[in-house]
C-alpha positions in Angstrom: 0.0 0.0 0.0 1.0 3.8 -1.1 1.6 6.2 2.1 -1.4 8.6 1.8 1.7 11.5 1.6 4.8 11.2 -0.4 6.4 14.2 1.8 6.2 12.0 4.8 7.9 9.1 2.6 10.4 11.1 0.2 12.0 14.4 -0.4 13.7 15.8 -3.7 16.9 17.2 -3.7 17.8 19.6 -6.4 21.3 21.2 -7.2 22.1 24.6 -8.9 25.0 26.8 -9.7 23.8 30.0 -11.9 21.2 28.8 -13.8 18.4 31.0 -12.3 16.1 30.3 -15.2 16.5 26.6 -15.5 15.6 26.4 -12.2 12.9 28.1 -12.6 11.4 26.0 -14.9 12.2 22.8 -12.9 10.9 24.0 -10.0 7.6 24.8 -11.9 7.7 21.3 -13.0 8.2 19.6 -9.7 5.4 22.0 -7.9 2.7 21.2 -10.6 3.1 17.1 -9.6 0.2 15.7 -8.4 2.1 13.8 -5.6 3.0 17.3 -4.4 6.8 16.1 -3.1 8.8 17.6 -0.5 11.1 19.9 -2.4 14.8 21.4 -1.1 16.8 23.2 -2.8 20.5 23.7 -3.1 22.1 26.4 -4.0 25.8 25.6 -4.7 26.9 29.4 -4.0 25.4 30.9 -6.9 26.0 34.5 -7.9 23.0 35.3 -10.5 20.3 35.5 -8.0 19.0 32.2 -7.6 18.9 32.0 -3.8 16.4 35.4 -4.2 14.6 33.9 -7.1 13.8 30.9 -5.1 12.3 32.9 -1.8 10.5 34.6 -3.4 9.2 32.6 -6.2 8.8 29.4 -4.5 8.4 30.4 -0.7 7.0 26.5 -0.1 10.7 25.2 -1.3 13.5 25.1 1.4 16.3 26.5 0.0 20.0 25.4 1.7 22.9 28.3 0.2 26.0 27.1 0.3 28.9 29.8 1.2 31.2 28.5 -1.7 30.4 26.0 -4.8 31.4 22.3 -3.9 30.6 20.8 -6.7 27.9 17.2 -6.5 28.7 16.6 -2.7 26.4 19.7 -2.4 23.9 17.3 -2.4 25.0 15.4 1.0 23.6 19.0 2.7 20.5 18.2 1.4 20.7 15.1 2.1 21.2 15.8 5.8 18.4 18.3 5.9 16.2 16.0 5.0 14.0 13.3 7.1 12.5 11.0 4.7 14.0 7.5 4.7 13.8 8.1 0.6 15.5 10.3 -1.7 15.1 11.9 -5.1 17.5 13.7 -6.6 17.3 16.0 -9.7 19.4 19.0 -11.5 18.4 22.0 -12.3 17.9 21.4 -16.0 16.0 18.1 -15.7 12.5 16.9 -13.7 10.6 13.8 -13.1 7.3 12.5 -14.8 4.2 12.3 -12.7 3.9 9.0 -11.0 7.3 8.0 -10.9 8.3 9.2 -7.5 5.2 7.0 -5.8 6.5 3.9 -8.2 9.8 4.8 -7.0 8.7 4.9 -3.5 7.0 1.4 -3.8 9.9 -0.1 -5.1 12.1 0.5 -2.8 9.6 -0.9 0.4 9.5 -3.8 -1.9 12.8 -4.9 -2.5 14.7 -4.5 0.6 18.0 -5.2 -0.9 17.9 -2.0 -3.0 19.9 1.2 -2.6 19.3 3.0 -5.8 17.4 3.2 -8.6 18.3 4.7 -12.1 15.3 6.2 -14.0 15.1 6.7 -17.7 15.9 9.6 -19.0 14.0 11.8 -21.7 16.1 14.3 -23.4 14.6 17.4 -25.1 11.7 18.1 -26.1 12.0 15.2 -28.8 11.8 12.8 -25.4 15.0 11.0 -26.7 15.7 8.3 -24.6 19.5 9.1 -23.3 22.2 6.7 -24.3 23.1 5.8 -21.0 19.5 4.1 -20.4 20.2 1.6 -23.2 23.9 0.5 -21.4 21.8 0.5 -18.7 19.0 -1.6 -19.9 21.7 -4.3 -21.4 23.7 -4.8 -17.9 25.0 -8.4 -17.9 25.1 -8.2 -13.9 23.0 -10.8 -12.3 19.6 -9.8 -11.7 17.4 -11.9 -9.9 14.8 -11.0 -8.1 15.4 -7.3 -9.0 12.9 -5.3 -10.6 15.5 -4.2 -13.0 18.6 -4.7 -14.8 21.5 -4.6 -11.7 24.0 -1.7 -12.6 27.8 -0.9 -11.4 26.4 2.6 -11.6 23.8 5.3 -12.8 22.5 8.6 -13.0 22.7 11.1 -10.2 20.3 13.4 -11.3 17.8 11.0 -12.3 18.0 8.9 -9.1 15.9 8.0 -6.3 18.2 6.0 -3.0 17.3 5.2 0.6 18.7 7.8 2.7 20.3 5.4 5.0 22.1 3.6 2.7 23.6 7.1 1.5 24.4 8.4 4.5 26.2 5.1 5.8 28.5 4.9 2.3 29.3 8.8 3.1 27.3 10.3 0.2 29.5 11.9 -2.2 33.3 12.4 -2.5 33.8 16.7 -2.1 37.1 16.0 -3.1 35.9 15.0 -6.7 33.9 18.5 -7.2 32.4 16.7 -10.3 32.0 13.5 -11.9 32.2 10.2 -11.3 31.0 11.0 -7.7 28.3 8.4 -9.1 30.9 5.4 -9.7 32.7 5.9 -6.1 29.3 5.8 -4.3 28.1 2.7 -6.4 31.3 0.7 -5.1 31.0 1.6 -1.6 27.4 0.5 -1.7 27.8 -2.6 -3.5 30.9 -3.4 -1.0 28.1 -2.4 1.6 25.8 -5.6 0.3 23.5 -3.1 -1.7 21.8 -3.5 -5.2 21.9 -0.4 -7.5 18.9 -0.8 -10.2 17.9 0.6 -13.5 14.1 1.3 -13.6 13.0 1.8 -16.9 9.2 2.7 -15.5 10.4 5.8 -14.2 11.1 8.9 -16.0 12.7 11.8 -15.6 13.1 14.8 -18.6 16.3 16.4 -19.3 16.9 20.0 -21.1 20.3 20.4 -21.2 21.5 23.7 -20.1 23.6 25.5 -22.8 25.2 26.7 -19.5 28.2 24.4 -19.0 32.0 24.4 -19.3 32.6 20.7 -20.9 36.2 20.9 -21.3 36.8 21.5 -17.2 34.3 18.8 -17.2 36.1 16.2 -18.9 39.2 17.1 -17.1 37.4 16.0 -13.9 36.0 13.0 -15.3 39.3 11.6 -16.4 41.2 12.9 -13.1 37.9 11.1 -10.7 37.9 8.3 -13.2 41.5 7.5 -12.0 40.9 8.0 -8.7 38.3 5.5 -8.7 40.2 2.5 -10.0 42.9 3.7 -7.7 40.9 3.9 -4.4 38.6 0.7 -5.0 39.5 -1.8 -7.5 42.5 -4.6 -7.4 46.1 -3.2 -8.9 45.9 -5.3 -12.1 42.6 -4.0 -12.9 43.2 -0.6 -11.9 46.2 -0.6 -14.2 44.1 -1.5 -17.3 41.4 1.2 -16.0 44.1 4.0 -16.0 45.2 2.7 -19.5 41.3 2.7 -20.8 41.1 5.7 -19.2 43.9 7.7 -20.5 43.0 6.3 -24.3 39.2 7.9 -24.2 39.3 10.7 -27.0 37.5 12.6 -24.4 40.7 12.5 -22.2 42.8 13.4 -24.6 42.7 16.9 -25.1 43.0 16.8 -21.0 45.2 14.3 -20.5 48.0 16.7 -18.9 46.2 18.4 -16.6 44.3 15.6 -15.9 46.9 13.3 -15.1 48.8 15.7 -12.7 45.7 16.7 -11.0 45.3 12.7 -10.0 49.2 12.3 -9.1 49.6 15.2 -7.1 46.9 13.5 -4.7 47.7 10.1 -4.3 48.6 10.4 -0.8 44.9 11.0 0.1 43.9 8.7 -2.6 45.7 5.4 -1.3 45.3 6.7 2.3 41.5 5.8 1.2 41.9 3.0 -0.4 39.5 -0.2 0.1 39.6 -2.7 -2.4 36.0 -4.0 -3.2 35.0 -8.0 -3.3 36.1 -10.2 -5.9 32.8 -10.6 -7.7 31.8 -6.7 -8.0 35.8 -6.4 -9.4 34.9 -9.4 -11.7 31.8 -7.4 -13.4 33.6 -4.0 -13.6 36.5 -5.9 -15.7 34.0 -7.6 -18.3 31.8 -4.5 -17.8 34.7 -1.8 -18.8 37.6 -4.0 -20.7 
């Protein structure tokens, strides 16, 4: 059985930096949801007006300001503000499709062995179904039992998670800034005994800010990308990883800076690192070589 309020059963965390508008319109989305969700935003130290925008727009929104931009781990504040023993999380350039959050909801009280699950995502107004879904969709990982396709990973901004299980893995990495805060978390959860699950039933829509710096992107993917084989997955496949890795195309117009960036802190990184079982290192290698 449903709970008569999602509010009392699940809150939505949603992360901006400068993108006033896009917000905006999410936040327009989320509010016209019949289920009505507990919203909080948070506001990664923005400097075009968004904290404003947000008072007085949306006074029924709980807004948490950050004093300086910290990248994805700005979510763990919301996460601790929060009270719900379930978690959605969106951006400020995407939003989730009516009935998904309660479907979300009742999958997680049914399958107890769940952590996370990975929504489909609709981009544009075309309602292209994102790339990643299909990867997603073919997972070879065992899946019995699940109501889903089990996955070494997914979507941060189209995920829903039991707040428990995030808190005990220790959220997100502030030390990564951005990406692959997603792949560290997914590790320590499936180390934890947790499943992470694509669920193709619910949606979420995704307009793609123009707003976005991808070249500063892809140097942190590549610099977190090493960082994660490093920290979490057995030296000979770690050493492949940082091969793969350092072959992308999207790495190579980084690779310098990237490179350095993950060298300079491996100190801190093998100081941290915690080698996960045999079988999760087993389905990374066929999954990624």
């Amino acid at each position: 059985m449903m709970p008569t309020s999602l509010s009392s059963r699940l809150t939505v965390i949603i992360l901006t930096f400068n993108r006033a508008v896009e917000l905006r319109r999410t936040l327009e989305r989320m509010l016209a949801l019949p289920e009505r969700p507990a919203l909080i935003v948070v506001d990664n130290a923005s400097i075009d007006g968004t904290d404003a925008m947000v008072r007085d727009a949306f006074p029924e929104v709980a807004l948490i300001r950050l004093a300086q931009n910290i990248g994805a781990a700005a979510r763990n504040a919301g996460v601790r503000q929060a009270r719900t023993p379930y978690i959605a999380f969106c951006d400020d350039d995407t939003w989730w499709s009516p009935g998904s959050l309660p479907r979300a909801v009742a999958l997680l009280e049914a399958h107890a062995r769940i952590a996370v699950l990975s929504a489909c995502i609709l981009v544009g107004p075309e309602e292209r179904e994102d790339p990643a879904c299909m990867v997603m969709a073919r997972s070879p990982l065992p899946s019995d039992g699940l109501p889903g396709r089990a996955l070494l990973g997914f979507m941060a901004g189209a995920s829903v998670m039991r707040r428990a299980a995030f808190i005990d893995a220790g959220g997100y990495e502030p030390k990564f800034f951005i990406g692959c805060e997603e792949a560290l978390l997914t590790l320590d959860l499936i180390a934890a005994g947790w499943c992470v699950v694509y669920a193709p039933q619910l949606r979420v829509h995704h307009h793609p800010s123009p707003v976005r710096d991808r070249v500063k992107r892809n140097h942190y993917l590549a610099r977190n990308a090493l960082w994660v084989a490093w920290m979490r997955l057995p030296w000979r496949t770690a050493l492949a990883e940082t091969r793969r890795i350092l072959r992308l195309p999207s790495t190579r117009p980084v690779l310098l800076p990237a490179l350095g960036g993950a060298l300079r802190e491996l100190p801190w990184v093998l100081k941290r690192r915690r080698v996960i079982p045999g079988e999760a290192a087993y389905w990374f290698r066929r999954l990624h070589h």
